[in-house]
RODREN-193679 format. One record per residue: z, y, x of N, C-alpha, C in turn. Coordinates in steps of 0.2 Angstrom, whole numbers, padded with zeros to 4 digits, always signed. Layout:
% RODREN-193679
ZYXZYXZYX;...
% end
This chain:
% RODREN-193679
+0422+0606+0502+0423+0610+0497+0416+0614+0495;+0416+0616+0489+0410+0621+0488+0411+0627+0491;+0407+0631+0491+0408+0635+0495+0407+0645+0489;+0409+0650+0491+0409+0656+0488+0412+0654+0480;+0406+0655+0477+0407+0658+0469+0408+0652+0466;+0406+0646+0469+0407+0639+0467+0415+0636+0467;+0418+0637+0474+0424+0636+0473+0433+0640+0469;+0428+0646+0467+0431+0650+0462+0433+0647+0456;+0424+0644+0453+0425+0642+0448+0429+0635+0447;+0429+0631+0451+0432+0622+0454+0439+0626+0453;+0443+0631+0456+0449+0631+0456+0450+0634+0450;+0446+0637+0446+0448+0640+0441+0449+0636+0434;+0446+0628+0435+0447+0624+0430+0452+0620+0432;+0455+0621+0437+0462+0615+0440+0468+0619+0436;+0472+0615+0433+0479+0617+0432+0484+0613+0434;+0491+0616+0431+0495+0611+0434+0501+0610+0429;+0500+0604+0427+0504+0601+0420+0514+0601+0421;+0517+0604+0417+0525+0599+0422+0526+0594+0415;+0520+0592+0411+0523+0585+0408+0516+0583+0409;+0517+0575+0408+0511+0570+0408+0509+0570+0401;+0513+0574+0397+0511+0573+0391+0506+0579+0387;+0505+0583+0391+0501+0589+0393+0493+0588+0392;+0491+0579+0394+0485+0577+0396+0487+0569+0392;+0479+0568+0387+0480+0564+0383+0479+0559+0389;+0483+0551+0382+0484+0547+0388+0477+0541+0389;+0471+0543+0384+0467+0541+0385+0461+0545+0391;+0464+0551+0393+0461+0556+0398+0461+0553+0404;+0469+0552+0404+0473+0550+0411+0472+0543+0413;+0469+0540+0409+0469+0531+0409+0462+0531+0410;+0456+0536+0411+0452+0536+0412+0449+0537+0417;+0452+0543+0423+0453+0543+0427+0457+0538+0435;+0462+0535+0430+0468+0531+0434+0464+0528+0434;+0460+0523+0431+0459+0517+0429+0463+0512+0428;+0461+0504+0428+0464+0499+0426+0466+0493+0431;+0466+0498+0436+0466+0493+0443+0475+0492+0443;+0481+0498+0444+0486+0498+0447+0491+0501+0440;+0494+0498+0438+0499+0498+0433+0504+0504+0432;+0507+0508+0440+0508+0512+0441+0508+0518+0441;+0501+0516+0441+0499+0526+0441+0495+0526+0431;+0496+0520+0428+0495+0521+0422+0498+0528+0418;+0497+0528+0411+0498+0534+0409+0505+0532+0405;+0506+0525+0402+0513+0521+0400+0516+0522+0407;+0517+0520+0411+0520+0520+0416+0524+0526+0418;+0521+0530+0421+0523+0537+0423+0524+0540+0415;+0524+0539+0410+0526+0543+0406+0534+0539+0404;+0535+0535+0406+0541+0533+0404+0547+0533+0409;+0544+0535+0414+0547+0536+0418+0550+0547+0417;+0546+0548+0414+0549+0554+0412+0551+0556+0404;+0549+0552+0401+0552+0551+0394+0561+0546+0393;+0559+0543+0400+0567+0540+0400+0572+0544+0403;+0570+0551+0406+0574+0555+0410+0576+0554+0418;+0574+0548+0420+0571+0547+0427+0569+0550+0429;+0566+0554+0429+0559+0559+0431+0561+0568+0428;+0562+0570+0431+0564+0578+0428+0567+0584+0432;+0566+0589+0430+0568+0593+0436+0576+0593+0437;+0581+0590+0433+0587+0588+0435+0589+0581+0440;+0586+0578+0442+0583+0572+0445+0580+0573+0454;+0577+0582+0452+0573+0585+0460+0567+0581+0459;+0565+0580+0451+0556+0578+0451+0555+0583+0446;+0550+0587+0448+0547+0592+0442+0539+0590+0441;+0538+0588+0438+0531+0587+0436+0527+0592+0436;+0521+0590+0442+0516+0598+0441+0508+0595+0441;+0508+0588+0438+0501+0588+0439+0494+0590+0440;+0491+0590+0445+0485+0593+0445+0481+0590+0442;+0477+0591+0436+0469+0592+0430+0466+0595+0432;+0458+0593+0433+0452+0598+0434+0448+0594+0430;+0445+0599+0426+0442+0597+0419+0436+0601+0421;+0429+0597+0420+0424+0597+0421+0421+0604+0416;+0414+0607+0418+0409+0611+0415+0410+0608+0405;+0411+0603+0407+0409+0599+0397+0415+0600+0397;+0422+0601+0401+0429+0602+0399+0430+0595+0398;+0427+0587+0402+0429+0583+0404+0434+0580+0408;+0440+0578+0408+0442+0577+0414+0441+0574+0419;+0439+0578+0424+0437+0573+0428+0441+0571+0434;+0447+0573+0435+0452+0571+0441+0459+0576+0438;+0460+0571+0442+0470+0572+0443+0474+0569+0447;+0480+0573+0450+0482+0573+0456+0492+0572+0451;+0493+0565+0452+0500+0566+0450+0505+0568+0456;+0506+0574+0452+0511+0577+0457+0517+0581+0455;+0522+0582+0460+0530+0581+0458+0533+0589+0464;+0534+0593+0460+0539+0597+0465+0548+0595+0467;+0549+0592+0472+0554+0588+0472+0558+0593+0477;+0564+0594+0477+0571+0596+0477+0576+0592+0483;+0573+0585+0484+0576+0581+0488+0572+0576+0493;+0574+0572+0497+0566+0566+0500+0568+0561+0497;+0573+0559+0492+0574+0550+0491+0569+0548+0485;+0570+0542+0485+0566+0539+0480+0559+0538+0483;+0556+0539+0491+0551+0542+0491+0546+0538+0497;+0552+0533+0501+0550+0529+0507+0546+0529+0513;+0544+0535+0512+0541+0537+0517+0546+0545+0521;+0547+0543+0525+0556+0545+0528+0555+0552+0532;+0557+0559+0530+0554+0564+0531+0561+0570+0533;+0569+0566+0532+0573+0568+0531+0574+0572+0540;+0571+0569+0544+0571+0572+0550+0567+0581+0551;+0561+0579+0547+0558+0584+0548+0561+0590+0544;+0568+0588+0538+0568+0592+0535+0576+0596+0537;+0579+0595+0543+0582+0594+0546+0579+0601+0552;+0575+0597+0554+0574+0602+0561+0571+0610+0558;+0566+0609+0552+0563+0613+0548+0570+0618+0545;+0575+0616+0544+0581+0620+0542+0584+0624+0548;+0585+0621+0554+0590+0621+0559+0584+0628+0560;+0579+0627+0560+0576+0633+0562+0576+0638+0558;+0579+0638+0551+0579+0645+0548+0576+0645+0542;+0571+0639+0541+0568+0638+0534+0572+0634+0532;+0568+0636+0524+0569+0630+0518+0564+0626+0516;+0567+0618+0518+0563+0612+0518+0561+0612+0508;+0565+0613+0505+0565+0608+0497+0565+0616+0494;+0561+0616+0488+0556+0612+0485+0551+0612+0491;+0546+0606+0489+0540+0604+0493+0536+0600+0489;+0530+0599+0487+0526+0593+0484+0525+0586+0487;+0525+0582+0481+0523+0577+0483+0517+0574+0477;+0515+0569+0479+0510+0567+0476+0510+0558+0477;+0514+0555+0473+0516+0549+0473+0519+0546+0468;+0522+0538+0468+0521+0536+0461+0529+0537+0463;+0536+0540+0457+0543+0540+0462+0546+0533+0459;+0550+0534+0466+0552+0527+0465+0551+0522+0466;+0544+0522+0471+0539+0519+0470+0534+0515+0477;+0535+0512+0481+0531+0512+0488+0525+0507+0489;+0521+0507+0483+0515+0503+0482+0508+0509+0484;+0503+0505+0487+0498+0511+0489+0492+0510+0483;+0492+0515+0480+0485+0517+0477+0484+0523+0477;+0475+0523+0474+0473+0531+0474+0479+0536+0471;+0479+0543+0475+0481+0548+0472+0477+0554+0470;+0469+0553+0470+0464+0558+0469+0461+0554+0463;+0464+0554+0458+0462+0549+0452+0455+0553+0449;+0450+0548+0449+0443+0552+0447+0440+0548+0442;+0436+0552+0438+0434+0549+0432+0426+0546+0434;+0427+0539+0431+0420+0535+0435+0414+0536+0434;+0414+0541+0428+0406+0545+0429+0404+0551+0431;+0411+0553+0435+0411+0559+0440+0408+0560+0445;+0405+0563+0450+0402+0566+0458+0409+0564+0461;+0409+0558+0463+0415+0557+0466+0419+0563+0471;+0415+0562+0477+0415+0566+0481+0416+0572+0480;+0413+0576+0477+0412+0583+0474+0421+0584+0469;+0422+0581+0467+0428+0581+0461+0435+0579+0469;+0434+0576+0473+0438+0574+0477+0440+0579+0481;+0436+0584+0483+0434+0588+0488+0438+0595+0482;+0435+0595+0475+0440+0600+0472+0449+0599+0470;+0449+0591+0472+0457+0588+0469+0460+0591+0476;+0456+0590+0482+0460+0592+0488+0459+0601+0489;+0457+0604+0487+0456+0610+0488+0460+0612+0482;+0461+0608+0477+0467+0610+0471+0475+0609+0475;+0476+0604+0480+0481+0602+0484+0483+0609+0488;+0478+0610+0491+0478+0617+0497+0480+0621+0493;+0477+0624+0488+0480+0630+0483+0485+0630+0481;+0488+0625+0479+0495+0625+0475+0501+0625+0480;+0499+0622+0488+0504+0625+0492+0504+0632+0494;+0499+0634+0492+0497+0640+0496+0502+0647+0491;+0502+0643+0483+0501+0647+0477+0510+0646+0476;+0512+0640+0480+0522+0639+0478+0526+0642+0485;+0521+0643+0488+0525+0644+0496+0529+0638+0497;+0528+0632+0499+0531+0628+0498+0533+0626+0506;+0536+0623+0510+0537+0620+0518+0531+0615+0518;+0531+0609+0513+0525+0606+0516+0523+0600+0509;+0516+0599+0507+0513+0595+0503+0513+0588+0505;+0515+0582+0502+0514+0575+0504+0511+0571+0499;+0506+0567+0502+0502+0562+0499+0505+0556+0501;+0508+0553+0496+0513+0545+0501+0507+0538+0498;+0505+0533+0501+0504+0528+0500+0499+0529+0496;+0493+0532+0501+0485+0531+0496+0480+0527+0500;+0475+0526+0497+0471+0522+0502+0466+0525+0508;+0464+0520+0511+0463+0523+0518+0457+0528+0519;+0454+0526+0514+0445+0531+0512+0450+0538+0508;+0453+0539+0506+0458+0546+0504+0463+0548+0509;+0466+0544+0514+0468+0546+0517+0464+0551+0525;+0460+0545+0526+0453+0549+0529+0452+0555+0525;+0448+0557+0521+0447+0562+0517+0453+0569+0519;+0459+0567+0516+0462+0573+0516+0464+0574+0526;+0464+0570+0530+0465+0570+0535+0459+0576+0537;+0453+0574+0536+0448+0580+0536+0448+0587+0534;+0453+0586+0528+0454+0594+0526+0460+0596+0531;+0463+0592+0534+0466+0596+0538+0476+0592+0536;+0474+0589+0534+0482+0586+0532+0484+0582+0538;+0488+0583+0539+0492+0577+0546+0491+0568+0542;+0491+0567+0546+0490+0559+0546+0496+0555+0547;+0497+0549+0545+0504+0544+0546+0502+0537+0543;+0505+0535+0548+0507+0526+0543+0512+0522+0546;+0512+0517+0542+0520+0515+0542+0517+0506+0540;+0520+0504+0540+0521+0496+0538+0523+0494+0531;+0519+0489+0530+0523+0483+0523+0522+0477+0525;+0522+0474+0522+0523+0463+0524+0520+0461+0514;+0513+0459+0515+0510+0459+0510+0508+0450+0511;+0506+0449+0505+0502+0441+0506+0498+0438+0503;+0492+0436+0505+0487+0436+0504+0484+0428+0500;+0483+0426+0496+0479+0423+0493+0471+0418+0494;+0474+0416+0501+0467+0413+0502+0463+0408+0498;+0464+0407+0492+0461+0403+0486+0464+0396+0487;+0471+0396+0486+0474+0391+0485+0476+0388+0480;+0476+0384+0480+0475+0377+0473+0482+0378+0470;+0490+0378+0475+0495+0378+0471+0499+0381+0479;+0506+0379+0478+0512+0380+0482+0510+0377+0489;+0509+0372+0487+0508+0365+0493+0502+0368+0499;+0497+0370+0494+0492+0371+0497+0493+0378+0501;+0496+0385+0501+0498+0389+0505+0502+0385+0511;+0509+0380+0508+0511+0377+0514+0508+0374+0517;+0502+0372+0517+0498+0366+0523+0495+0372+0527;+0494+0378+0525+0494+0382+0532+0498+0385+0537;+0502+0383+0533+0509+0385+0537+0511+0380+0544;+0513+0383+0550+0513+0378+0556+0519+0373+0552;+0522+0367+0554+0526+0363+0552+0532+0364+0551;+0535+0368+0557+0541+0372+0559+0543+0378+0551;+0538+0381+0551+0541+0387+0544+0537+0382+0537;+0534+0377+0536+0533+0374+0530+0539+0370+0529;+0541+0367+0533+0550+0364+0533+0554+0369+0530;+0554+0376+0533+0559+0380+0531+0559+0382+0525;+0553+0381+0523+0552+0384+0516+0555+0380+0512;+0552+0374+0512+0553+0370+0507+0563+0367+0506;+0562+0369+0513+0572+0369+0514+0574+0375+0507;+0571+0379+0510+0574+0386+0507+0574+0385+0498;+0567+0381+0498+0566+0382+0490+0569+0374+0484;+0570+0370+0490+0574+0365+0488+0583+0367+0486;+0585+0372+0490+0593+0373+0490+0591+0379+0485;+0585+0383+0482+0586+0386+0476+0586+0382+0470;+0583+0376+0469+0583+0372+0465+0588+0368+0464;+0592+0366+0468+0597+0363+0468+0604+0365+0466;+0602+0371+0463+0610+0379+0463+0611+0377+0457;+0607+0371+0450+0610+0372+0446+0607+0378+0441;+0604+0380+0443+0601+0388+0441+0595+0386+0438;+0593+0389+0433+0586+0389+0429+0583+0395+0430;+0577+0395+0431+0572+0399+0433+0565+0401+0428;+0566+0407+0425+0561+0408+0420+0557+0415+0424;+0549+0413+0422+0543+0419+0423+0543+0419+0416;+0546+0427+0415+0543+0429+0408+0538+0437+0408;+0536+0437+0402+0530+0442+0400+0529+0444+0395;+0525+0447+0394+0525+0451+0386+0532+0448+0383;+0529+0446+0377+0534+0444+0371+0538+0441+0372;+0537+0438+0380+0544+0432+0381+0549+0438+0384;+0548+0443+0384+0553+0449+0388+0557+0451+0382;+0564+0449+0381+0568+0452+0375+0574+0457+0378;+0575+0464+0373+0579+0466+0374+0585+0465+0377;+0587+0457+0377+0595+0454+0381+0591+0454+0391;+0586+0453+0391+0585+0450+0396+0582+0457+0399;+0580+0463+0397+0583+0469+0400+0590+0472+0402;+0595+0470+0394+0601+0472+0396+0602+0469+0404;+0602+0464+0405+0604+0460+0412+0601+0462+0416;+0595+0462+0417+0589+0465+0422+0593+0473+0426;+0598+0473+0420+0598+0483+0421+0606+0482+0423;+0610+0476+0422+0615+0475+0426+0614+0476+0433;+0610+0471+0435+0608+0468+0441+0605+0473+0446;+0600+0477+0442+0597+0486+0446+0605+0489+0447;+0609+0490+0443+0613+0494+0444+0620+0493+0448;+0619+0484+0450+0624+0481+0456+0623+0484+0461;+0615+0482+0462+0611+0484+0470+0611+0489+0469;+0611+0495+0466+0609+0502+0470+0617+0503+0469;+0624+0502+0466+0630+0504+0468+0632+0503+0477;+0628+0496+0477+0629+0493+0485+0624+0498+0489;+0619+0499+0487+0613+0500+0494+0613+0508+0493;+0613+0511+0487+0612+0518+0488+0619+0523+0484;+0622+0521+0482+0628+0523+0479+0626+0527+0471;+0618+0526+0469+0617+0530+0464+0609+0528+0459;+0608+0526+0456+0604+0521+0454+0598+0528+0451;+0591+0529+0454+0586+0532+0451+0584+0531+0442;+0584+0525+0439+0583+0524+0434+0586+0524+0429;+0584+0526+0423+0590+0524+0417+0587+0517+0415;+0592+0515+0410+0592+0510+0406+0586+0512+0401;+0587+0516+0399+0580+0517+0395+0573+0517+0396;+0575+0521+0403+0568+0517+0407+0563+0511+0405;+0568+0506+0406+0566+0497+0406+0566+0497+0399;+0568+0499+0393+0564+0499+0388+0560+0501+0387;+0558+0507+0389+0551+0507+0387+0546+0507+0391;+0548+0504+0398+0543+0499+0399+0541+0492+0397;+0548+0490+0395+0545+0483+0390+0543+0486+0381;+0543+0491+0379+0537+0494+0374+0531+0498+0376;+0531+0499+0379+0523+0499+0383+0521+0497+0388;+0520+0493+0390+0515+0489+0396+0521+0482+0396;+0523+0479+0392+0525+0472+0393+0519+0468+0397;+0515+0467+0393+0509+0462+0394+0508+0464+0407;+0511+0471+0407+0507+0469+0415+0515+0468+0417;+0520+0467+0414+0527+0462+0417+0528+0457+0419;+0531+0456+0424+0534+0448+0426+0539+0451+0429;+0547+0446+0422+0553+0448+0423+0554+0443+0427;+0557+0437+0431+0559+0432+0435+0570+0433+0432;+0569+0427+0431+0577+0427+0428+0580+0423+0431;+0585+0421+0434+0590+0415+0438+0595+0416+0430;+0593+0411+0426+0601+0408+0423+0606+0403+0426;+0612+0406+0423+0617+0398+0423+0620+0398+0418;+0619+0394+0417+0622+0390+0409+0620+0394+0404;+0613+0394+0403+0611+0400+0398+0614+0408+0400;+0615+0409+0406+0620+0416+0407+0614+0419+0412;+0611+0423+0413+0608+0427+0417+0611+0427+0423;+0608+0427+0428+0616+0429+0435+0610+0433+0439;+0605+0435+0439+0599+0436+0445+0592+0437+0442;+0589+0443+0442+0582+0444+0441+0578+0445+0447;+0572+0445+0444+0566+0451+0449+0561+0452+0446;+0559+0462+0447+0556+0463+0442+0548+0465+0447;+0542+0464+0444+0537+0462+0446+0532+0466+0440;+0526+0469+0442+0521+0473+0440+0514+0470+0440;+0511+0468+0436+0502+0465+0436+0497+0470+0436;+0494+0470+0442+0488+0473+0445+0481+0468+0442;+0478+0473+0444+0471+0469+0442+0470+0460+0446;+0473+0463+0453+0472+0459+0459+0479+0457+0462;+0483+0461+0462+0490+0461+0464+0495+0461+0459;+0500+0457+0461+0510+0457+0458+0510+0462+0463;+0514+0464+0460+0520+0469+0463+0525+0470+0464;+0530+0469+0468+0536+0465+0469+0542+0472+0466;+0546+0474+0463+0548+0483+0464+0557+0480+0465;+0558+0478+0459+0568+0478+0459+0569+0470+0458;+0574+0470+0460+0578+0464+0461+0588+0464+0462;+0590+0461+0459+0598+0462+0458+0599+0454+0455;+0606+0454+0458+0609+0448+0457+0618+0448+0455;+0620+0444+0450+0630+0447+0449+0631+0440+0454;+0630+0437+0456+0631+0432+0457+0628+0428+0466;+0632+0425+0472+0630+0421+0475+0626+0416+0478;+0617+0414+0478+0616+0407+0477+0612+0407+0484;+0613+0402+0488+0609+0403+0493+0602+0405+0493;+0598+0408+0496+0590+0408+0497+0588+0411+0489;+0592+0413+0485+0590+0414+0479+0586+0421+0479;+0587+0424+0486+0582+0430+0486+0578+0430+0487;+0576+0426+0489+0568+0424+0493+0565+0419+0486;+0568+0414+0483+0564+0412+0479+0562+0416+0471;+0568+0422+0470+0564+0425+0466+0562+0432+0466;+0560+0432+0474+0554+0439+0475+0549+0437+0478;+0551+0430+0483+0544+0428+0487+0542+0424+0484;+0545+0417+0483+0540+0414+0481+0537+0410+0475;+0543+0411+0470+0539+0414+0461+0533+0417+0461;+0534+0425+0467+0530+0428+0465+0521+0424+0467;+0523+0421+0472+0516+0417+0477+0514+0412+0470;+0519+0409+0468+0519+0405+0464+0514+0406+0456;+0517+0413+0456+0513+0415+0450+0505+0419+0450;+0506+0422+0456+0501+0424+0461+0494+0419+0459;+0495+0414+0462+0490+0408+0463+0487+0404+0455;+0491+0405+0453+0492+0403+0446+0486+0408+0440;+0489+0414+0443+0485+0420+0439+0480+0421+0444;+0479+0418+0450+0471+0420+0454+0471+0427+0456;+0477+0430+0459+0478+0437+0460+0477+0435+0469;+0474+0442+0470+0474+0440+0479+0477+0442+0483;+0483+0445+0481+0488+0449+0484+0495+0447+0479;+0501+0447+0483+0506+0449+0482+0512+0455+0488;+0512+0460+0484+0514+0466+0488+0523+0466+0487;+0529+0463+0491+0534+0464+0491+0538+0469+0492;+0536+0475+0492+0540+0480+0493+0540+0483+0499;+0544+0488+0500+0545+0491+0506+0550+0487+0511;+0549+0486+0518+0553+0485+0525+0553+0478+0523;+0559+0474+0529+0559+0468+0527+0553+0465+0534;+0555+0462+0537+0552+0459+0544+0553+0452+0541;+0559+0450+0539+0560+0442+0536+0556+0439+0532;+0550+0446+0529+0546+0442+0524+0540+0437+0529;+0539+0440+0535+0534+0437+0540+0535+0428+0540;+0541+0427+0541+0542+0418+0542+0541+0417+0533;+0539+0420+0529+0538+0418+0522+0531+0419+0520;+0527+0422+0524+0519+0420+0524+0516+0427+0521;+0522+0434+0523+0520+0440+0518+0517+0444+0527;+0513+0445+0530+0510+0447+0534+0510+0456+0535;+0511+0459+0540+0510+0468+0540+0505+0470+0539;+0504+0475+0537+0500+0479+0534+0499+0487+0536;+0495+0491+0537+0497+0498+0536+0497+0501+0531;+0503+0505+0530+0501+0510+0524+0499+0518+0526;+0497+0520+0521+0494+0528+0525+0501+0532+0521;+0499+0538+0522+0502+0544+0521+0497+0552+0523;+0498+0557+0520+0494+0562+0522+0501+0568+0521;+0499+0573+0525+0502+0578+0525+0503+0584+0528;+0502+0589+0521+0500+0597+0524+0507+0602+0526;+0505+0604+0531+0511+0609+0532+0507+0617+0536;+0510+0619+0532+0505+0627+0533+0507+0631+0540;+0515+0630+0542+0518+0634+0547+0516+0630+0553;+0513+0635+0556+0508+0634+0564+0513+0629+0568;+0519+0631+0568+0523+0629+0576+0525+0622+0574;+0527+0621+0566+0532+0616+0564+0526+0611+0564;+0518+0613+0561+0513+0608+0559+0512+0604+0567;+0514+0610+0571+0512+0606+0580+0519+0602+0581;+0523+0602+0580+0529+0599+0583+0529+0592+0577;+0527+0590+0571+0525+0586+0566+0519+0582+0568;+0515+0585+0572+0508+0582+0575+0510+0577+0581;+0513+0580+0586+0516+0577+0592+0520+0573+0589;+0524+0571+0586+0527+0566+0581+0524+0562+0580;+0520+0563+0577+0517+0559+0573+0511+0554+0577;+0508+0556+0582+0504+0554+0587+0509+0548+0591;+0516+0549+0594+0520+0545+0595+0521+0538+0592;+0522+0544+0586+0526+0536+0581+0518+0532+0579;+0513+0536+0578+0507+0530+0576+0505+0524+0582;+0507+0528+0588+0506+0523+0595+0511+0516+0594;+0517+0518+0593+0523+0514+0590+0521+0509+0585;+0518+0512+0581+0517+0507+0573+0513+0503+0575;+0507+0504+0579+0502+0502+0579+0502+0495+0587;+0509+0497+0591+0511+0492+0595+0516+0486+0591;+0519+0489+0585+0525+0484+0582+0520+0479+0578;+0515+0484+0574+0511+0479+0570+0508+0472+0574;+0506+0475+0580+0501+0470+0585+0508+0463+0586;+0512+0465+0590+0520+0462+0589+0520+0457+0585;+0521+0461+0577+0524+0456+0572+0518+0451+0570;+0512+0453+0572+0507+0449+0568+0508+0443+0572;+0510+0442+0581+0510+0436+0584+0517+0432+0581;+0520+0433+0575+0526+0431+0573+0523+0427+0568;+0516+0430+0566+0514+0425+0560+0516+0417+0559;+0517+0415+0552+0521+0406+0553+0512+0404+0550;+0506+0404+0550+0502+0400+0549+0501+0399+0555;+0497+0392+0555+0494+0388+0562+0487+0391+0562;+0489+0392+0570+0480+0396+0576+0478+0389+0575;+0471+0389+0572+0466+0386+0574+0464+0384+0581;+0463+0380+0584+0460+0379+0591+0453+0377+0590;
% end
């Protein structure tokens, strides 16, 4: 951070927005960039323009903006005063537990992530003709003030990257990571061509797997922009709302939502549609990165064998290779994605907690559990299905 009369002035330009609408969406896209779909300015605004997102929800929007000497912006911190930990995947319900039983109050607390959301990109969004460094240093010293200014139990940075994770790690924020099952793109020509590096044992299973989704009778569509029609939301928003009756008893998103994400950002969609008999029975919805799919929701009315696997994993590979993206990100947990070629990863997390004794007993934790991750990760990598060279 700067330091004296300098850093006065840095925090005297930061504010803190509770709509995204607050900050034009040409500011916010300039910052974000065009790299991750999610942290776009369409995105998160529709997520609270469809009522998803609002302090009735436990997400209050308090964006951090620091606008430069010209009143450019040059960073921003999306961030959310939130009421509850779901929607948030990075699992914190323990800590807000012990933090009670001792006398405090866990919630409200901030967070600084995309909700509903467990894909890692920047959270210190900086404008490309900014003093990188220098704007980063005032984003995270806008972070320290703001817990400082809500009295809040503790600040979370969920799924950012390693070089910002580092970073806030330096200001003093706790450290964490956790695992995904991601898949990489080693410049394959088609389908065949990932399967020939696959040992013979899991290229057999695949092909089992993806033969018995083809054979269900079922019709399989990758749609996009303008192939995305209103009917094919209504169904997609059937299908969200089976799976979260089943998995969480409460579905985070409206219906509205998915329309206007199919009115603003079609073109970075990929719906995946299982019909039968011109009847929708099964989706999966999927996000365009620069470089990466992004695997988010999937639901199904209907029964079909392996039909989970062929329309989150391997459509997605499928369209993956096709569009030359070098990744595809399936989502949170899931060890079963390893025998499907989706490999572990770490994801980062940062986190400030201002009270001494809890920040120490969160510390010890966390030193634990990253010994933990760090032995599971080594574990599941020897599960890999591609064949060792000799």
């Amino acid at each position: 951070m700067p330091d004296g009369e300098e850093r006065t002035e840095a925090q005297a330009a930061i504010s803190a927005l509770r709509s995204i609408h607050e900050i034009a969406p040409e500011d916010w896209d300039a910052c974000a960039g065009p790299e991750n779909p999610f942290l776009s300015h369409a995105f998160l605004s529709a997520l609270e323009d469809s009522g998803s997102v609002r302090a009735e929800t436990g997400w209050l929007p308090q964006h951090l903006v620091f606008a430069d000497e010209t009143d450019r912006i040059a960073g921003i911190v999306p961030l959310y005063l939130k009421g509850h930990s779901q929607g948030e995947y990075v699992f914190d319900w323990g800590w807000a537990d012990a933090y009670e039983r001792a006398g405090g109050e866990y919630y409200p607390k901030l967070l600084s992530a995309v909700p509903f959301t467990p894909v890692t990109g920047p959270r210190l969004l900086i404008h490309p003709d900014a003093e990188q460094d220098a704007v980063r240093d005032i984003l995270i010293g806008g972070l320290i003030e703001i817990t400082r200014r809500f009295n809040v139990s503790s600040t979370h940075v969920n799924f950012l990257p390693e070089a910002q994770w580092q970073a806030l790690g330096e200001a003093g924020f706790l450290q964490r990571v956790g695992l995904q099952y991601h898949w990489e793109n080693d410049g394959y020509a088609d389908f065949d061509a990932f399967l020939g590096a696959l040992s013979s044992r899991k290229r057999k299973a695949i092909r089992k797997e993806r033969k018995a989704a083809a054979e269900s009778g079922l019709t399989i569509r990758q749609l996009t922009g303008d192939q995305i029609e209103p009917r094919h939301w209504d169904a997609f928003f059937r299908f969200y709302m089976d799976t979260s009756d089943r998995k969480w008893g409460s579905a985070y998103l409206t219906r509205e939502f998915f329309d206007l994400l199919g009115e603003r950002m079609a073109d970075r969609v990929l719906l995946v549609i299982a019909e039968l008999d011109g009847s929708p029975v099964a989706g999966a919805l999927n996000l365009i990165g620069d470089d990466t799919l992004f695997g988010r929701n999937w639901g199904c009315i209907a029964d079909f064998k392996f039909l989970h696997f062929e329309l989150c994993y391997y459509q997605a590979i499928d369209f993956a290779i096709a569009r030359g993206l070098k990744w595809v990100e399936a989502g949170a947990q899931g060890q079963h994605k390893i025998q499907r070629g989706y490999l572990p990863r770490f994801t980062y997390s940062a986190h400030l907690i201002p009270s001494p004794s809890f920040r120490d007993a969160v510390a010890d934790f966390l030193r634990r559990e990253r010994m933990q991750m760090e032995h599971e990760k080594e574990a599941l990598e020897n599960q890999s299905p591609f064949r060792h060279e000799t």
